[in-house]
N, C-alpha and C positions, 0 to 999 in steps of 0.2 A: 442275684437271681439266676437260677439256673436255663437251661434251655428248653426245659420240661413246660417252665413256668410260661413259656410262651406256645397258645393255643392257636394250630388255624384254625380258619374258617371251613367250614363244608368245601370238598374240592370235590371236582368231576374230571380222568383224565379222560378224552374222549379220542377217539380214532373213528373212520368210517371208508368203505371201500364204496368204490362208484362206477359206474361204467365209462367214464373219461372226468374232463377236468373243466366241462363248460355246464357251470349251477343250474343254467337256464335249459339247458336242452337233455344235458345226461340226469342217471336217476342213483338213486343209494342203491346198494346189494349189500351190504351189512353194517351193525353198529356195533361197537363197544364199546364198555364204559366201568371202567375201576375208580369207583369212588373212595374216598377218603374221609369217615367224618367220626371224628373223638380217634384217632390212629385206630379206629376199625376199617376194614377192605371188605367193600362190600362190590358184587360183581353182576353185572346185566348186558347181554348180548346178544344178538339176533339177525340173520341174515332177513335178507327184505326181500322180496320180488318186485325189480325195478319196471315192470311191462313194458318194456326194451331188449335192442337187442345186445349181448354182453360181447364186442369188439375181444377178437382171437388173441390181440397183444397182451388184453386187461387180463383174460381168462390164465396165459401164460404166468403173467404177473401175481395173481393173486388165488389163482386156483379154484375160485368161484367160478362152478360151468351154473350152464341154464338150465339143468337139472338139478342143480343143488337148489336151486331158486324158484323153478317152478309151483311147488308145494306151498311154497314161504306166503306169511299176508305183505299185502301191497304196504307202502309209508301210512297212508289214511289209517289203516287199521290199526297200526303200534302208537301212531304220531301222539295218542291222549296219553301211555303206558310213561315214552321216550322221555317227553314234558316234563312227567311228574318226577322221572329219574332223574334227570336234571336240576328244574325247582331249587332256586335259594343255593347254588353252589357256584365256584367260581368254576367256568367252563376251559379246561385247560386243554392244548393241544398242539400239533408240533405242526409249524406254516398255518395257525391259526383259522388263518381267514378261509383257509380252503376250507374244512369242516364244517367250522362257523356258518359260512356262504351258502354250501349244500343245504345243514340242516334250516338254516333260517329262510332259504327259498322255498324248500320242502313245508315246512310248518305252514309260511305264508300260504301256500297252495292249497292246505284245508284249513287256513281260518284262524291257526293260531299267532297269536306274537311273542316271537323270540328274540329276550333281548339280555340275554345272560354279562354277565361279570366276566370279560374273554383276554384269559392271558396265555400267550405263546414260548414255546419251550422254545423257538431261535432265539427270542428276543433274551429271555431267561438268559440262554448259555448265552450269548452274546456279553451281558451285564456284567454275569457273575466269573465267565472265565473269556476276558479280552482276549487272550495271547493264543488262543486257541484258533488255528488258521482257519477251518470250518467248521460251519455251525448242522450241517445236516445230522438226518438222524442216526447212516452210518458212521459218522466221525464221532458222535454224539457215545454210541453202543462203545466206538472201541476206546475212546477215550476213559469210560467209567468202569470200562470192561462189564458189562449189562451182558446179559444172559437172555439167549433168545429164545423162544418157545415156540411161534409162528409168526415169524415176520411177512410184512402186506395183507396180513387177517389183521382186522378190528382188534381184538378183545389182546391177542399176539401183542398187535404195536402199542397199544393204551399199555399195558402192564409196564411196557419199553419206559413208557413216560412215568410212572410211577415208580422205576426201579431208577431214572433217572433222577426225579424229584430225594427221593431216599439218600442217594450219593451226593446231592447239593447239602443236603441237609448235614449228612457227615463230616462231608468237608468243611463247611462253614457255618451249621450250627442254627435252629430257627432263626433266633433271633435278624440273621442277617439274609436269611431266607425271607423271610415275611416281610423286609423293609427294601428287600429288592421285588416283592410280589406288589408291596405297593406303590412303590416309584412307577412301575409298568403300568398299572390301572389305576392310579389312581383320577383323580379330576384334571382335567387342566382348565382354560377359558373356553369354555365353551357353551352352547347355548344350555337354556334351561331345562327343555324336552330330550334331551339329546344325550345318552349316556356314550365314554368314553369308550367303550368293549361295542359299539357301533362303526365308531368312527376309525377305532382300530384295525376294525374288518374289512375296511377299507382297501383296497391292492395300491403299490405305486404302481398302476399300468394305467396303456392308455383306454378310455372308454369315458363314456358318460353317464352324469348322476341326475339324480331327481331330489330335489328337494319336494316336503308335502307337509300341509300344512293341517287343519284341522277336519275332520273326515275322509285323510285321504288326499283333498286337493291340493294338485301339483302346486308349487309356486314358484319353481325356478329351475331350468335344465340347460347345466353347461357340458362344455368337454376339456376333456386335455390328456396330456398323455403321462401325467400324474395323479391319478384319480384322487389318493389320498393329498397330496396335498394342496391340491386346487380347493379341496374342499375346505382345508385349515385354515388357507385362505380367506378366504369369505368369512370367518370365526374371529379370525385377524384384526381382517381389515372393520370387523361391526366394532370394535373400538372408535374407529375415526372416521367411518365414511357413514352419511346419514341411510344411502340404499341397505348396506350392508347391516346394517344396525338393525335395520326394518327387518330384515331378512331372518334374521338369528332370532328375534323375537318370534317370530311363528312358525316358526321350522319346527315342526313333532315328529319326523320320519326322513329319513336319507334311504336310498337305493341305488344301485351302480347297476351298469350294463360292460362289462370290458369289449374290447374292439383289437383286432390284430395291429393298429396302429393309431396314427393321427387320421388318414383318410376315413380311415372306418368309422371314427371317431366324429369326423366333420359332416359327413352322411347318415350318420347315423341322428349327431344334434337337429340337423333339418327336419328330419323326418320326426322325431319326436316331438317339436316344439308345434308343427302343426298339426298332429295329431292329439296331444294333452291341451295345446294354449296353455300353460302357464301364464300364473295372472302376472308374473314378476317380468319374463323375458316380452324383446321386443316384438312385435304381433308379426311373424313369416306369414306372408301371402299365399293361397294355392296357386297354379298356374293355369286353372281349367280356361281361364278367358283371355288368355293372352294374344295380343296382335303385335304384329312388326311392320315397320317399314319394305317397300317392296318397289326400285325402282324400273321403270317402262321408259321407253322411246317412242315420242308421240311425232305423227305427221312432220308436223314444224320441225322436229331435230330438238326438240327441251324435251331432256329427260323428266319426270314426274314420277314423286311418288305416291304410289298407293297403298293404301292400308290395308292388311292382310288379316280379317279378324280369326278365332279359333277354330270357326270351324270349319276353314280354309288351311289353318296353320298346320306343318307338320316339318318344324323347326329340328335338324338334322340334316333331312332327307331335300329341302329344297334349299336351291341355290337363291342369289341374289336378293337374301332377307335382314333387315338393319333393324338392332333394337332387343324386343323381343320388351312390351310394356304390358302393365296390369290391366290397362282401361285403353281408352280410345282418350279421353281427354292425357293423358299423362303423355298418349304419343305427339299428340298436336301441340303440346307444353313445350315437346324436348325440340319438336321440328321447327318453331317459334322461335326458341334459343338460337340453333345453329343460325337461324335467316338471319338472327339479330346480330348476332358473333359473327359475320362470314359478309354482312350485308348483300343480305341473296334475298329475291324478289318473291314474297310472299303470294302475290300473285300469280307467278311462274309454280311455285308449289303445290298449289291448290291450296294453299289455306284463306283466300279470300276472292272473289269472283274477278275471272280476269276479265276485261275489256280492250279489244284489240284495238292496237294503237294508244291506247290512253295509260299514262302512268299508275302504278299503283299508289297505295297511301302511303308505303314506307320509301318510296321516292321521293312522297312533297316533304317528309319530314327527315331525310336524307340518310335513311335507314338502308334504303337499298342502292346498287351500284348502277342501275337503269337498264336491266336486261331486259324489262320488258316493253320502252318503249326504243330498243336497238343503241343504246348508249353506252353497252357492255356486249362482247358477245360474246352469244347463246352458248358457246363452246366453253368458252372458260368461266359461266354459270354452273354448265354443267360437271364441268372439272370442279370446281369448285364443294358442289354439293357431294359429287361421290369421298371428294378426298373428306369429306367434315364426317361422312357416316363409316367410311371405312372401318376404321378404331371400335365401331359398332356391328359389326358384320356380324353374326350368327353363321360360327363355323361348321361349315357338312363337317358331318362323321368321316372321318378318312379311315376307316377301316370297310371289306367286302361284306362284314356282318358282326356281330356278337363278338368282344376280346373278354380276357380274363385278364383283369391287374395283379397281379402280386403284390401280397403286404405281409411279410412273416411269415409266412407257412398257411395263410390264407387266399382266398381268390374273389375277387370282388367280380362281378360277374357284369358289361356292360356293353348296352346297345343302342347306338345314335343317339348318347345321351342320355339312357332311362338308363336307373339303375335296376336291376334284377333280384340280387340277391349277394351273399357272400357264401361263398362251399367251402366247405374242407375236404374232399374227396373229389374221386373226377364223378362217380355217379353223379353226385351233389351239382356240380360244375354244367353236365350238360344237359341234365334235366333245368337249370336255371336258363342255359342259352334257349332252349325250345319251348319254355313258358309264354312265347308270345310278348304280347302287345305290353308295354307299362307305360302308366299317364309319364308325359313330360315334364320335369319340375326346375325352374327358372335357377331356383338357388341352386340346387344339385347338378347343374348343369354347367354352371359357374365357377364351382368346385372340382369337377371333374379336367375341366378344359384347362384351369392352370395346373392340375395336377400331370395329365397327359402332356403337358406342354413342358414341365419341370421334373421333379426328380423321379417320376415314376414313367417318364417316356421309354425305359428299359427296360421296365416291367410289364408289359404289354405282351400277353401273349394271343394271336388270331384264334377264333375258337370255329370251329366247320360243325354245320348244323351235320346232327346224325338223319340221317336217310329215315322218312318214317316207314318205308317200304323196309 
């Protein structure tokens, strides 16, 4: 059988330029796409009008000004043309997922679904030539000695990948072409709704996914700081594990968010899991009602404490606050425990009506030490209670106002504990600091404090509110 005798499939090699490298916030500025189908070259290209602004580095890089683009239609308008060009072909492209990523947010945003057949030319050269020290797309050119027409243009670098795909082809022949095209895409275990050129497009970085189930509704959002394989995971483990089984069975839809790291990542899962409720994760609370413990020095010399409900609360900014609970009963739950752990005079705390002179009831029943009728004293009561809440203290913000975290080339923007935002610039940065007020959030507050306490205590930078004069 000769090598004629084996036919591909419809191929698409695709390229796309963009105004940066985050799907969610930057836009496309051009497409192309040298398709491949019965060894005809057929060719479709188009710059796009991103209604953004085109970053002086990108314009450097890729020679796309805002004039070249102004005239251009927006994505909406090609996005039915792009589709159809597409359509039934296997979508090939160099660092995949970047493209992939774009166009599949892009589509999403008017309406369509994009779930093409997605193989990558690292993965490719990776397979097909090991010993090859790198896999990019300049080692890629000089390695095959590839011939360049316009490189960082669309229609330029796609040809790159079909002059590349040609040279595979030479050197070793369809036949072993097509059986390394299909080792890369083909099926592996994975759910039934869920094709492989999804899960591919995947990044190993860190951020967070969504799992959705049928019209859309979420039904599960983790993090990690291997997005692609956290997710395989779960695919895995529905072999053995009954949750995960469940899972994989209604899974119709995956989507990722990446994150400059794990913190981004752990703040970012909070805030999503209470804004979607996914039916699958466990229910995160909001904090709108939150009270704390708040202890006082009364007349007699016994400290007491008082409960400090929300809309007294402004956890941060005020000292001497223990706890920080959902409800009013959950706080009287935990203050119960300590009395009962510590044997401290429930009657002294306020949890049951004192009576002077007279024991309380966790006396008769030898639950407390006798501070309230003098058979303890009051001092080492109250020694006692501050050291049990201590470990619970709600720590003030130790900073004069607003800092900036670092995480990779990122800025998490934070304030007595609210989180802000995360910038990539300083504009970014200080318009986040002077946004004012943000609700207080129990989990993300919690996160934040062993972060600042742990390995990102160096990463703290003070941020000075700008003058609004």
């Amino acid at each position: 059988m000769s090598s004629n005798d084996y036919e591909y499939p419809p191929l698409a090699f695709v390229d796309i330029e963009t105004t940066g490298s985050n799907f969610e916030r930057d836009r496309i500025t051009e497409v192309g796409i040298k398709s491949l189908i019965h060894d005809q070259v057929e060719t479709w290209e188009s710059l796009i009008n991103p209604q953004t602004f085109i970053p002086q580095n990108i314009q450097s890089l890729t020679g796309i000004r805002p004039e070249m683009v102004r005239q251009q239609p927006a994505f909406e308008g090609l996005a039915t043309e792009i589709a159809r060009e597409l359509e039934g072909k296997i979508f090939i492209a160099h660092n995949a997922r970047f493209d992939y990523g774009f166009l599949k947010a892009s589509f999403k945003r008017v309406g369509i679904d994009f779930k093409p057949k997605v193989l990558c030319t690292v993965k490719l050269s990776r397979l097909l030539f090991p010993d090859q020290p790198r896999h990019n797309l300049d080692t890629i050119i000089s390695a095959h000695r590839l011939k360049i027409s316009a490189r960082h243009r669309a229609l330029g670098d796609a040809d790159l990948l079909l002059q590349f795909w040609r040279a595979c082809e030479e050197k070793l022949g369809r036949e072993a072409l097509l059986k390394a095209v299909n080792q890369l895409i083909g099926n592996p275990s994975l759910p039934p709704n869920i094709d492989k050129s999804l899960v591919d497009s995947i990044p190993e970085k860190p951020g967070c996914y969504i799992f959705y189930g049928e019209n859309q509704t979420p039904l599960y959002i983790g993090k990690s700081i291997s997005l692609r394989s956290r997710v395989m995971g779960h695919f895995q483990g529905a072999l053995t594990q009954r949750k995960e089984m469940k899972l994989s069975m209604q899974v119709r839809d995956i989507d990722w968010i990446e994150t400059s790291g794990e913190l981004g990542a752990l703040i970012l899962e909070s805030r999503l899991i209470k804004e979607r409720m996914p039916s699958m994760n466990i229910k995160l609370r909001r904090s709108k009602d939150l009270c704390a413990w708040k202890l006082e020095l009364a007349e007699d010399g016994v400290v007491i404490p008082y409960l400090v409900g929300h809309r007294e609360l402004d956890p941060g900014i005020q000292e001497n606050l223990f706890g920080l609970f959902y409800s009013k009963r959950e706080a009287n739950a935990y203050l119960k425990a300590i009395a009962k752990k510590y044997r401290l005079c429930e009657a002294l705390l306020g949890l049951e009506k004192r009576i002077e002179g007279k024991a309380c009831f966790g006396y008769q029943v030898k639950q407390c030490g006798g501070a309230c009728i003098g058979g303890s004293p009051i001092d080492l009561h109250n020694l006692q209670l501050k050291t049990a809440l201590e470990l619970f203290q709600v720590q003030v913000w130790p900073y004069p106002g607003p800092v900036a975290v670092k995480e990779a080339g990122h800025m998490h923007v934070v304030d007595r504990w609210r989180y802000l935002g995360t910038a990539i610039n300083e504009e970014e940065l200080y318009e986040l600091a002077d946004s004012g007020e943000a609700e207080f959030d129990l989990d993300i507050y919690k996160i934040l404090k062993k972060a600042l306490a742990g390995s990102f205590k160096s990463q703290v930078i003070p941020l000075a509110i700008k003058d609004a004069a």
